[in-house]
MIGUDREN-616342 format. One record per residue (C-alpha): y, z, x; residue in three letters. Coordinates in nm, 3 decimals, padded with zeros to 5 digits, m for minus. Layout:
{site {Y Z X} 'Ala'}
...
***
This chain:
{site {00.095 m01.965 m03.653} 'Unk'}
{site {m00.036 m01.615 m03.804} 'Unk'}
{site {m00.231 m01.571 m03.520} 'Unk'}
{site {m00.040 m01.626 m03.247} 'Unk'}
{site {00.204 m01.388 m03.414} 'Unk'}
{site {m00.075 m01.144 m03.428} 'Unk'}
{site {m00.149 m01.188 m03.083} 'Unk'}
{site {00.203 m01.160 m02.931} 'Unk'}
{site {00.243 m00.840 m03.169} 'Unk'}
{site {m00.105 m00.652 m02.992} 'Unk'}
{site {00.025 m00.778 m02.611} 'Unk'}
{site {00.367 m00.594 m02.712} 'Unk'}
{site {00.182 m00.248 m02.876} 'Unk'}
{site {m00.076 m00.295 m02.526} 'Unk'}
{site {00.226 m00.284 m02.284} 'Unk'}
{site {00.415 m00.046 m02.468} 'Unk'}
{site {00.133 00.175 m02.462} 'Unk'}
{site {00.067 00.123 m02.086} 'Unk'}
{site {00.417 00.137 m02.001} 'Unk'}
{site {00.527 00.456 m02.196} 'Unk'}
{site {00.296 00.659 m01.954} 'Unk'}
{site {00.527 00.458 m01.648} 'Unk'}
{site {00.848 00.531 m01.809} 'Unk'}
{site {00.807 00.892 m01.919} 'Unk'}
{site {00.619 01.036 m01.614} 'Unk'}
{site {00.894 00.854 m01.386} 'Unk'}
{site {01.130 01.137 m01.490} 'Unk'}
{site {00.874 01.439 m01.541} 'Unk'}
{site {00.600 01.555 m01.338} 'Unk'}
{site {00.273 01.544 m01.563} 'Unk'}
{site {00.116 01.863 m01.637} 'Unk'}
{site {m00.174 01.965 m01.430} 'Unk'}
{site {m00.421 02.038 m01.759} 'Unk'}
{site {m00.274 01.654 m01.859} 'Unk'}
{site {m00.383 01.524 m01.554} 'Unk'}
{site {m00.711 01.762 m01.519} 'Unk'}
{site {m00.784 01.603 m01.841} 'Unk'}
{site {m00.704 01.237 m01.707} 'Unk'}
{site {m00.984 01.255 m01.522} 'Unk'}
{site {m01.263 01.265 m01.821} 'Unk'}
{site {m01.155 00.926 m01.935} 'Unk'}
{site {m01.348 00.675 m01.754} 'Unk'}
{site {m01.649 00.931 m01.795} 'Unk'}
{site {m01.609 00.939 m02.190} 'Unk'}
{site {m01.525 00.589 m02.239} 'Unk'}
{site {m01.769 00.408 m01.968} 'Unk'}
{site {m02.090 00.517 m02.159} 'Unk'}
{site {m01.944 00.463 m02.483} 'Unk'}
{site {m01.902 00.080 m02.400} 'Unk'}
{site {m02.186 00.045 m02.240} 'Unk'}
{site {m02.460 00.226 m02.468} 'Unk'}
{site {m02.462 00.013 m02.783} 'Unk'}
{site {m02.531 m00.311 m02.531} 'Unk'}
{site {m02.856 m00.089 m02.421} 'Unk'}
{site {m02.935 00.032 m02.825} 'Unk'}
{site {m02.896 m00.279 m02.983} 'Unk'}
{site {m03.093 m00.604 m02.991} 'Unk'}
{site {m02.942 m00.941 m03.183} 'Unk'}
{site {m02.719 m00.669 m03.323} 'Unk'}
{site {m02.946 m00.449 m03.461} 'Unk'}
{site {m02.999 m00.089 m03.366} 'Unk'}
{site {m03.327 m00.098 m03.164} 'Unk'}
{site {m03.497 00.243 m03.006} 'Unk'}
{site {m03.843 00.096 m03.035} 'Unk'}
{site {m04.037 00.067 m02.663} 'Unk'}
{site {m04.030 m00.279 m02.667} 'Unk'}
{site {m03.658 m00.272 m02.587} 'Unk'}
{site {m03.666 m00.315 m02.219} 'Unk'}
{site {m03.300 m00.308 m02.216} 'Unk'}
{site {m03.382 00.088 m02.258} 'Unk'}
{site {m03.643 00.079 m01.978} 'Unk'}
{site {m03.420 m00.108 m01.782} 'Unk'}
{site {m03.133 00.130 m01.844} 'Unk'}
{site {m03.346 00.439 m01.713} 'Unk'}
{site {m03.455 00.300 m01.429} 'Unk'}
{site {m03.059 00.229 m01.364} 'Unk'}
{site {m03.002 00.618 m01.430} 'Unk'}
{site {m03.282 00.740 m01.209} 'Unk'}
{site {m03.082 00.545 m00.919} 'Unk'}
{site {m02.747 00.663 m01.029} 'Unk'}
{site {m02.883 00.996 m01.026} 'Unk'}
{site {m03.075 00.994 m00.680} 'Unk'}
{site {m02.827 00.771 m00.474} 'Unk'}
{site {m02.487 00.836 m00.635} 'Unk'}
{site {m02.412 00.468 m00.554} 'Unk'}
{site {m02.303 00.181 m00.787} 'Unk'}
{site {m02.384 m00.105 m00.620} 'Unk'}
{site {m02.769 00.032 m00.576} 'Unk'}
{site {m02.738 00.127 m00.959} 'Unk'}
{site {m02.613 m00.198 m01.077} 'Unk'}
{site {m02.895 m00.392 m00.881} 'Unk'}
{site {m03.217 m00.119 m00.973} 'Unk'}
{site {m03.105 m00.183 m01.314} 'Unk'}
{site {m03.083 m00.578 m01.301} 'Unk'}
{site {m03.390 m00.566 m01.097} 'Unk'}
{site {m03.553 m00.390 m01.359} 'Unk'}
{site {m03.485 m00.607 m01.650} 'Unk'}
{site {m03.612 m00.919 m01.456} 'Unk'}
{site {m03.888 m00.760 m01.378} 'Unk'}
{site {m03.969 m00.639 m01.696} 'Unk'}
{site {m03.894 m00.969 m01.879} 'Unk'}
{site {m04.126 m01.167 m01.654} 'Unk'}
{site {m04.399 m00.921 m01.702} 'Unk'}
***
């Protein structure tokens, strides 16, 4: 029963927090260096999720060569870099891996 109460109690903090940003910029206008600053978030956050899946193997920190997770990752940045485009990102990076893996 604990955990359900537990669970219930993180949904209601979650919406609260989602919905204060509804309910107080319905009556005011958000300031422009507030929503300048908006726009960093998915930058900041996005690598910080996805970096320790690259760094870590069977939940250790690895940063020897023989993570291809790594190798794979680059290979994923190069495309980023050159093509600006997700999808092409997403699938140099897969690509990458398998290739890696079989070799």
């Amino acid at each position: 029963m604990k955990i359900w109460i537990a669970i219930a109690l993180v949904g209601l903090v979650t919406f609260l927090e989602r919905a204060s940003f509804i309910l107080i910029f319905s009556k005011w206008e958000m300031p422009n260096w507030f929503r300048r600053a908006l726009r960093y978030v998915p930058v900041a956050v996005f690598p910080a999720l996805i970096t320790p899946l690259f760094l870590r193997t069977d939940g250790v920190l690895d940063l020897s060569l023989g993570n291809l997770k790594i190798w794979a990752g680059l290979v994923a940045l190069l495309v980023a870099w050159r093509t600006k485009h997700l999808l092409a990102t997403i699938v140099a990076g897969m690509i990458a891996l398998w290739v890696l893996q079989l070799l």
